[in-house]
GUVO-550359 format. One line per field, with one value per residue (C-alpha): residue number from 1; x, y, z; residue in one letter. Coordinates in pm, 1 decimal. Example, Ala and Ser with C-alpha at 12.3 -4.5 7.8 and 13.67 -1.06 7.14 Angstrom:
2
bafi 1/2;
X 1230.0/1367.0;
Y -450.0/-106.0;
Z 780.0/714.0;
banu A/S;
//
This chain:
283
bafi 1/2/3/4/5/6/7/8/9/10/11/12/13/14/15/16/17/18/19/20/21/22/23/24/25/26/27/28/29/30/31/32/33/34/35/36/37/38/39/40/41/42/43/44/45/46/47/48/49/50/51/52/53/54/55/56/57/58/59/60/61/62/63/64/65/66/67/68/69/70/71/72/73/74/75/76/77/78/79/80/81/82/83/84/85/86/87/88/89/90/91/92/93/94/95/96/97/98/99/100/101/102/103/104/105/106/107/108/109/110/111/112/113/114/115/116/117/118/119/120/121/122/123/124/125/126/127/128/129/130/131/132/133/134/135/136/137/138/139/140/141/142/143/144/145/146/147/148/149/150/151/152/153/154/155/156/157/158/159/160/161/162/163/164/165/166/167/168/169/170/171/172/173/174/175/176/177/178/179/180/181/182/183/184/185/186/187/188/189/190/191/192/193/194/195/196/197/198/199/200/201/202/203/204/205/206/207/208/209/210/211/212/213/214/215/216/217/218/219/220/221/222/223/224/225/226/227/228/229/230/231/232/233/234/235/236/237/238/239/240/241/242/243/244/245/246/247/248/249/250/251/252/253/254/255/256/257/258/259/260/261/262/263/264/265/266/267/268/269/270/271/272/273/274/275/276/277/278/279/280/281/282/283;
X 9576.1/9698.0/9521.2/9202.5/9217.1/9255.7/8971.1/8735.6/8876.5/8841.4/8458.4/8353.4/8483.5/8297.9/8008.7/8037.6/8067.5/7804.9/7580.5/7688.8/7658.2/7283.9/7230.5/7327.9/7207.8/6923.9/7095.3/7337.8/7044.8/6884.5/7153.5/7249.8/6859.8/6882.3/7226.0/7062.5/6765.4/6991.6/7151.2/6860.1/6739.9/7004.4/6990.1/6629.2/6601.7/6875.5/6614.1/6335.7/6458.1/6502.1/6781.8/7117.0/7448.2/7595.0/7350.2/7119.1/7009.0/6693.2/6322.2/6234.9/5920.9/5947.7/5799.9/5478.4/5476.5/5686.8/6051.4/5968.3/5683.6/5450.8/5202.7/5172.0/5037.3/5065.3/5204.4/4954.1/4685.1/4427.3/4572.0/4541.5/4749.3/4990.0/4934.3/5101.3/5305.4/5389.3/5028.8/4844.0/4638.0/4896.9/5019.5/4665.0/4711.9/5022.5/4926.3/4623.5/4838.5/5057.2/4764.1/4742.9/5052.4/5333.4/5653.9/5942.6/6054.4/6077.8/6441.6/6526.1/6431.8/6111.0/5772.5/5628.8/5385.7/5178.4/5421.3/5653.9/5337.7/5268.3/5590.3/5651.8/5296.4/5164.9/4853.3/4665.6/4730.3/4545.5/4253.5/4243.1/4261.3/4507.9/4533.2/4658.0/4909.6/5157.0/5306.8/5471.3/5895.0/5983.9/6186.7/5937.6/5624.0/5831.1/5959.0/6323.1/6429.0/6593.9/6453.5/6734.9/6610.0/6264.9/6321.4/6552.9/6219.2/6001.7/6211.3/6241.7/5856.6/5773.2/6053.7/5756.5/5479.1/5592.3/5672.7/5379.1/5162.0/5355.9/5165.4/4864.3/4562.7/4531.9/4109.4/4005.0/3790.8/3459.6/3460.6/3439.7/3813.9/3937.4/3725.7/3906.2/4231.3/4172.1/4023.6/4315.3/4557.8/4408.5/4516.1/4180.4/3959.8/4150.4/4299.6/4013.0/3771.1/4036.5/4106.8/3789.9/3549.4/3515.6/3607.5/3885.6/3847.7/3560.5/3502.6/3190.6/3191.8/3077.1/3042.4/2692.5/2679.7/2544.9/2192.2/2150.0/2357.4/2531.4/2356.2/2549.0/2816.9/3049.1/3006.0/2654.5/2547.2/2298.8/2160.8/2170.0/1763.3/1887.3/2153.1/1884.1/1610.6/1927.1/2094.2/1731.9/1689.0/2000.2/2279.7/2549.0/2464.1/2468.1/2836.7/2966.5/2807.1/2930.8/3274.8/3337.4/3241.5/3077.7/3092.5/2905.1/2640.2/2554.6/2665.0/2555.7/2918.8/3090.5/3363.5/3278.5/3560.1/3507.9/3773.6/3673.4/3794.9/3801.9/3883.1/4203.2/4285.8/4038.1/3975.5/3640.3/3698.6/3857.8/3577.1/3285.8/3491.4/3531.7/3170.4/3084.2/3305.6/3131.7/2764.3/2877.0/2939.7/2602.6/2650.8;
Y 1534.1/1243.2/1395.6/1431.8/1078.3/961.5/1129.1/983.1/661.8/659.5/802.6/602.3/318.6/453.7/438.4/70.0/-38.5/195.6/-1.7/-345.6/-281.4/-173.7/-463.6/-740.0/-566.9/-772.8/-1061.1/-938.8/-873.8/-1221.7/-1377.1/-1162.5/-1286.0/-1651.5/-1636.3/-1473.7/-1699.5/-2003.2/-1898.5/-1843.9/-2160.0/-2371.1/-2180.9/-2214.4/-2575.8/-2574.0/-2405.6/-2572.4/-2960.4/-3054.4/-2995.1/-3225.9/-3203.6/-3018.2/-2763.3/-2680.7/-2322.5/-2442.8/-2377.7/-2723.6/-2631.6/-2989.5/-3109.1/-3020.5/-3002.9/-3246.7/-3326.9/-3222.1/-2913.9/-3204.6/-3175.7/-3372.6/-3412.4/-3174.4/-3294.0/-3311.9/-3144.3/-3411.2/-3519.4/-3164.8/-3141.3/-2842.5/-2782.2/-2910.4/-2625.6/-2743.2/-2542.4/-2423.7/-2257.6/-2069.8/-1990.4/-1873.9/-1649.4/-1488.2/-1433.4/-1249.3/-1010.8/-951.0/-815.4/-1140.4/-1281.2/-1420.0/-1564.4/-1436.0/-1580.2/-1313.5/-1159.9/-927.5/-591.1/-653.8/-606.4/-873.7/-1083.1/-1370.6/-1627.6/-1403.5/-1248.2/-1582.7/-1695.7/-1360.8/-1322.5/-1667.4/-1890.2/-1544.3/-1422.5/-1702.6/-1736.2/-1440.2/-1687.0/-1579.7/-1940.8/-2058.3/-2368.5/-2155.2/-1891.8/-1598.5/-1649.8/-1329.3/-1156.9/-819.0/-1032.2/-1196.5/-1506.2/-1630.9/-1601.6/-1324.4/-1111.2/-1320.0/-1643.9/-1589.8/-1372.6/-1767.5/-1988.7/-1756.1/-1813.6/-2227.0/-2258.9/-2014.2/-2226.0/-2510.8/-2309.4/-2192.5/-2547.8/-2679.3/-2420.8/-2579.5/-2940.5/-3061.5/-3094.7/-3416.3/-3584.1/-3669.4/-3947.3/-3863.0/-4074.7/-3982.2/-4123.3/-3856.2/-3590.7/-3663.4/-3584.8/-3291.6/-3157.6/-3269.0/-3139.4/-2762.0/-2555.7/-2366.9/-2653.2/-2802.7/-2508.3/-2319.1/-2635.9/-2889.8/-3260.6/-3377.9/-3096.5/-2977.9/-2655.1/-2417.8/-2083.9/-1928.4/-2131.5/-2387.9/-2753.5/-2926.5/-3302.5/-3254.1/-3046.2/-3409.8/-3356.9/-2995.2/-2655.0/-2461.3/-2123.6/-2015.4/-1880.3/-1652.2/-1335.1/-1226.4/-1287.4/-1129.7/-1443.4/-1679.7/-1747.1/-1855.2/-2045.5/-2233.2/-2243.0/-2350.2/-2625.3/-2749.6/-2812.5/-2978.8/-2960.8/-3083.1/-2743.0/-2556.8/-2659.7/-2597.6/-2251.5/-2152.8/-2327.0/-2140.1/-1817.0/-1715.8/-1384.2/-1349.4/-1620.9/-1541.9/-1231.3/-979.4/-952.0/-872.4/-1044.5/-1372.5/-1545.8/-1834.9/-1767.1/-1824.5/-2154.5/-2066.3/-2374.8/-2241.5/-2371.7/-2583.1/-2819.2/-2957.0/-3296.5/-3236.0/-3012.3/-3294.9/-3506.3/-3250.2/-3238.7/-3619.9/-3619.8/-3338.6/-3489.8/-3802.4/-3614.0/-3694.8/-3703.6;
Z -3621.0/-3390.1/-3083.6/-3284.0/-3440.5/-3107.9/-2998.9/-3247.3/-3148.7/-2802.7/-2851.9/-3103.3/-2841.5/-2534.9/-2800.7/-2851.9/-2505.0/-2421.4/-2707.6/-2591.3/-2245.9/-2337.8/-2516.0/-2266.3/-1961.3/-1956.7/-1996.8/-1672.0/-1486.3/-1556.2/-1447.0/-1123.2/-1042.3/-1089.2/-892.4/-622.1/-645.0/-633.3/-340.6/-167.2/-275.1/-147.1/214.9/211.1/181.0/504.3/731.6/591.0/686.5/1099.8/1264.0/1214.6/1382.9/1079.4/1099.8/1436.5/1286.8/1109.9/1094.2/1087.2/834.6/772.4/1076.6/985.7/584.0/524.9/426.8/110.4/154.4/64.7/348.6/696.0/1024.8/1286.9/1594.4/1926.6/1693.1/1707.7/1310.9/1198.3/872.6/748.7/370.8/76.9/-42.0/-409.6/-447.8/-738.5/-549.4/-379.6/-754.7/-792.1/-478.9/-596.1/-913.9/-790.4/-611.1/-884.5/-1090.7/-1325.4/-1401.6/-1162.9/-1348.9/-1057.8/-763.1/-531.6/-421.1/-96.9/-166.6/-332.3/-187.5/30.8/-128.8/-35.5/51.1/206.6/442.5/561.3/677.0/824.9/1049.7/1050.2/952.3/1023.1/734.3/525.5/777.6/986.9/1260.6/1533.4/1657.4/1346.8/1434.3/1168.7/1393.8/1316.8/1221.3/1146.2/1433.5/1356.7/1478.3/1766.3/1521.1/1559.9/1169.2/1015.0/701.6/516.8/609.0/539.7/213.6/149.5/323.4/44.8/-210.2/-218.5/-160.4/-469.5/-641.8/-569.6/-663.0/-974.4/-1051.1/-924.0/-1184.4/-1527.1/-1393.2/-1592.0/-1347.5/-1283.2/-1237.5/-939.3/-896.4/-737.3/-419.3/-31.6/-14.1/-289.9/-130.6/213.0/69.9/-106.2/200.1/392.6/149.4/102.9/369.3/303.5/424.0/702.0/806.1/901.1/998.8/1139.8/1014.1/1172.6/1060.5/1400.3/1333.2/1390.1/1636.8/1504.7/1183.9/1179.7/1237.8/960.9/1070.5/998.1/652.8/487.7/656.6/697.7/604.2/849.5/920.1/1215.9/1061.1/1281.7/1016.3/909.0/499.2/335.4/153.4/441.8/286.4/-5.2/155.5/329.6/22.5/-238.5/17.4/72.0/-310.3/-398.6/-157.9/-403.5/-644.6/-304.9/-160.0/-543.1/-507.6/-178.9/-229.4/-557.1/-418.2/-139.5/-126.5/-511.7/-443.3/-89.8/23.0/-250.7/-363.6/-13.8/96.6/356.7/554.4/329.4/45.2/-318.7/-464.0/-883.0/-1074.5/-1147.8/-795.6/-721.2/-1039.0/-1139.0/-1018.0/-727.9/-635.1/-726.2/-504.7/-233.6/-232.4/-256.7/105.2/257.9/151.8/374.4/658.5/890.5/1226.2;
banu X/X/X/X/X/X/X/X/X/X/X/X/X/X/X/X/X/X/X/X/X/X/X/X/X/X/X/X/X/X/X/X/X/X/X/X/X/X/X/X/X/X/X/X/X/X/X/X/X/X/X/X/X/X/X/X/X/X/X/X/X/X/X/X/X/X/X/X/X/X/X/X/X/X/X/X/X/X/X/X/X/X/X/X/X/X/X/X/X/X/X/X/X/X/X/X/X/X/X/X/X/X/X/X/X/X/X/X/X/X/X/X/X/X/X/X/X/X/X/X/X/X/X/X/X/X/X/X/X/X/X/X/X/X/X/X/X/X/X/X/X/X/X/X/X/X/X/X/X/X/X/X/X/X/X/X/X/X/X/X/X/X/X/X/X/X/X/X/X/X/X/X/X/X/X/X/X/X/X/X/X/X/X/X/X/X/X/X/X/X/X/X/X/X/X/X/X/X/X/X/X/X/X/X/X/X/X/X/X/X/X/X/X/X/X/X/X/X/X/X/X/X/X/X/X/X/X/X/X/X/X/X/X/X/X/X/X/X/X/X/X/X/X/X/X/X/X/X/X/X/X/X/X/X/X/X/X/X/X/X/X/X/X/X/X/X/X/X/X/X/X/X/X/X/X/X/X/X/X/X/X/X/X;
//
């Protein structure tokens, strides 16, 4: 009777801390993940600020966006700028690739996303140019940084982003000044068509796009008439047209190098004021 009591005890105790392990696995796992996160975090924001004599081994990301991932000039590029990287837009990106919703950080181990493709291969990967002024830092593509510190450079800026996407939008006002930063401050516009609208590699100068449209456009589009015919009758309903998507307005649906800007990235006011700064390009 003793051995059998004890039996029952002992099972009906492996029961219980099977049911309570159950129960507050998620909670183990939650927290394994933000102390991994944190960690990363905290080495992340070493490689992302220069170099000091505490610590040489960084990436110095804040030479060109910033001490704080803010944005800044690039040096000896003519007052090119690198982006600001508390982004909605880059939320927007990696919520895209995560099929509609994006609410984790990510952690070694899971698959490269947006963020983590960039720092890895470069500026190419947002413009397809190969002269992007990002370069590649991953020691695969011939970078100098570990997988571990750019899994810990991927986690601080999505700690940004994700931050950045709980801000309300904030209005814009509509003048060429406010349109100057916000093309300044998207890495979309400056990156691919430089500070001074010259252009970038392949992409088109647009220090002219106040008096006429630009129709030689380094990829061929089906609608380039209606480009013409729709910039003709009121440019400002044009650029909003080919800014918000391209590749629906103008190329029957196929994808253009010009990205799509949805107002989930690219607000309504900051757009109108986007536009109000290209329309005073005339050169």
């Amino acid at each position: 009777m003793r051995i059998k009591t004890l039996a029952v005890v002992l099972i009906g105790a492996m029961a219980l801390f099977t049911a309570f392990y159950w129960v507050t696995d998620a909670a183990r796992r939650d927290a394994t993940y933000q102390a991994q996160i944190a960690s990363l975090i905290a080495y992340g924001q070493q490689l992302f600020g220069p170099p000091t004599a505490a610590n040489l081994n960084t990436a110095n990301c804040a030479k060109c966006h910033g001490p704080d991932g803010h944005g800044g000039v690039i040096p000896n590029l003519g007052g090119r700028r690198a982006p600001n990287l508390h982004s909605k837009s880059i939320f927007e990106k990696l919520k895209a690739q995560a099929g509609g919703a994006w609410t984790e950080i990510r952690k070694p181990g899971d698959p490269p996303d947006y963020v983590n493709l960039v720092i890895r291969y470069g500026g190419v990967v947002v413009s397809g140019d190969v002269h992007s002024p990002m370069p590649p830092w991953s020691i695969e593509a011939g970078g100098p940084l570990t997988i571990n510190q750019v899994d810990a450079l991927t986690a601080l800026v999505e700690t940004w982003v994700l931050e950045a996407s709980k801000q309300p939008d904030v209005t814009v006002p509509n003048t060429v000044a406010a349109g100057q930063t916000v093309f300044t401050s998207t890495s979309d516009c400056a990156g691919c068509h430089g500070a001074d609208l010259a252009g970038v590699g392949q992409f088109p100068n647009l220090q002219n796009i106040g008096n006429q449209p630009v129709t030689n456009l380094p990829f061929p589009i089906s609608g380039l008439d209606k480009l013409k015919a729709d910039y003709a009758k009121d440019p400002r309903a044009f650029l909003e047209a080919w800014i918000r998507d391209s590749s629906t307005n103008y190329n029957g649906g196929t994808a253009t190098q010009m990205p799509p800007h949805p107002q989930a990235s690219l607000s309504d006011s900051a757009l109108q004021a986007l536009i109000t700064f290209l329309l005073a390009q005339k050169k």
